[in-house]
C-alpha positions in Angstrom: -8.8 7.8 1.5 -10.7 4.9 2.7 -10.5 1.6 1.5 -13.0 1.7 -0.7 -10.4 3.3 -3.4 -7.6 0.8 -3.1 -6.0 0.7 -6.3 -2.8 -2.0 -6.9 -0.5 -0.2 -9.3 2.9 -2.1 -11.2 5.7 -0.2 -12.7 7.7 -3.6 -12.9 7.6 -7.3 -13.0 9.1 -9.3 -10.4 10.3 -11.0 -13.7 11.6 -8.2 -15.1 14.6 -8.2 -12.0 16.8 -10.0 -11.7 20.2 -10.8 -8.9 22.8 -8.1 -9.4 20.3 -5.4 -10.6 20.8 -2.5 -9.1 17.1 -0.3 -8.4 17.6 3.3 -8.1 14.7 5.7 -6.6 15.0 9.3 -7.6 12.0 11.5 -6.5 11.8 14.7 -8.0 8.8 17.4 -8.9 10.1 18.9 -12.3 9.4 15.5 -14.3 6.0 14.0 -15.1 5.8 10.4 -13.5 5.5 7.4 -16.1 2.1 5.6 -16.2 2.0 2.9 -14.3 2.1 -0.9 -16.4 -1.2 -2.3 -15.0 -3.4 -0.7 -13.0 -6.6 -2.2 -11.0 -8.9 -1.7 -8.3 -9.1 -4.1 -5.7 -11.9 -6.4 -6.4 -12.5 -6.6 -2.2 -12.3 -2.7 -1.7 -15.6 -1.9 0.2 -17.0 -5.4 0.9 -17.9 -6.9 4.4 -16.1 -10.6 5.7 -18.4 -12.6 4.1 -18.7 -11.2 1.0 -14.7 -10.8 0.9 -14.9 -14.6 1.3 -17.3 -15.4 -0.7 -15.3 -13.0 -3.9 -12.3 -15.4 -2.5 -13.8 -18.6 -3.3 -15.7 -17.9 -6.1 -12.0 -16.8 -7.4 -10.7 -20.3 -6.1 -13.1 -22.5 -7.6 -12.3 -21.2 -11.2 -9.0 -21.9 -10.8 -9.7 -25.4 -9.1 -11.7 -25.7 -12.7 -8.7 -24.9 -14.2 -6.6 -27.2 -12.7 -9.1 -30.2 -13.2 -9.5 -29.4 -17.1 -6.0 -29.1 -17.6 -5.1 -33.3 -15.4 -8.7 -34.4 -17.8 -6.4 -33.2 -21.1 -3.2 -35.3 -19.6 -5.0 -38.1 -18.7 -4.6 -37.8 -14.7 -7.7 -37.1 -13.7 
């Protein structure tokens, strides 16, 4: 598999544990796994360094957006 099918799979939330829980692995072959939670491809899988960089700040900038509508609404921009 090359890294053009990279897929990011989540059974659990980070959230979800929490100190003192105790995680248990069993692996076995006569049960049907359960579906993951959330399951996407990764947006970068099969694009060169510049393009890569490009998806990154693209990515950045919207959140930058973000950020900046959200100080306008409370007055600190």
């Amino acid at each position: 598999m090359g890294r053009e099918y990279r897929e990011h799979l989540k059974w659990c939330y980070v959230n979800d544990i929490r100190a003192g829980d105790v995680l248990t692995v069993e692996v076995r072959e006569d049960l049907e796994p359960d579906p993951p939670r959330e399951r996407r491809l990764d947006e970068e899988a099969g694009l060169d360094d510049v393009a890569g960089l490009q998806l990154r700040r693209k990515a950045l900038e919207a959140q930058l957006a973000d950020v900046n509508e959200e100080l306008a609404e409370r007055g600190a921009a």
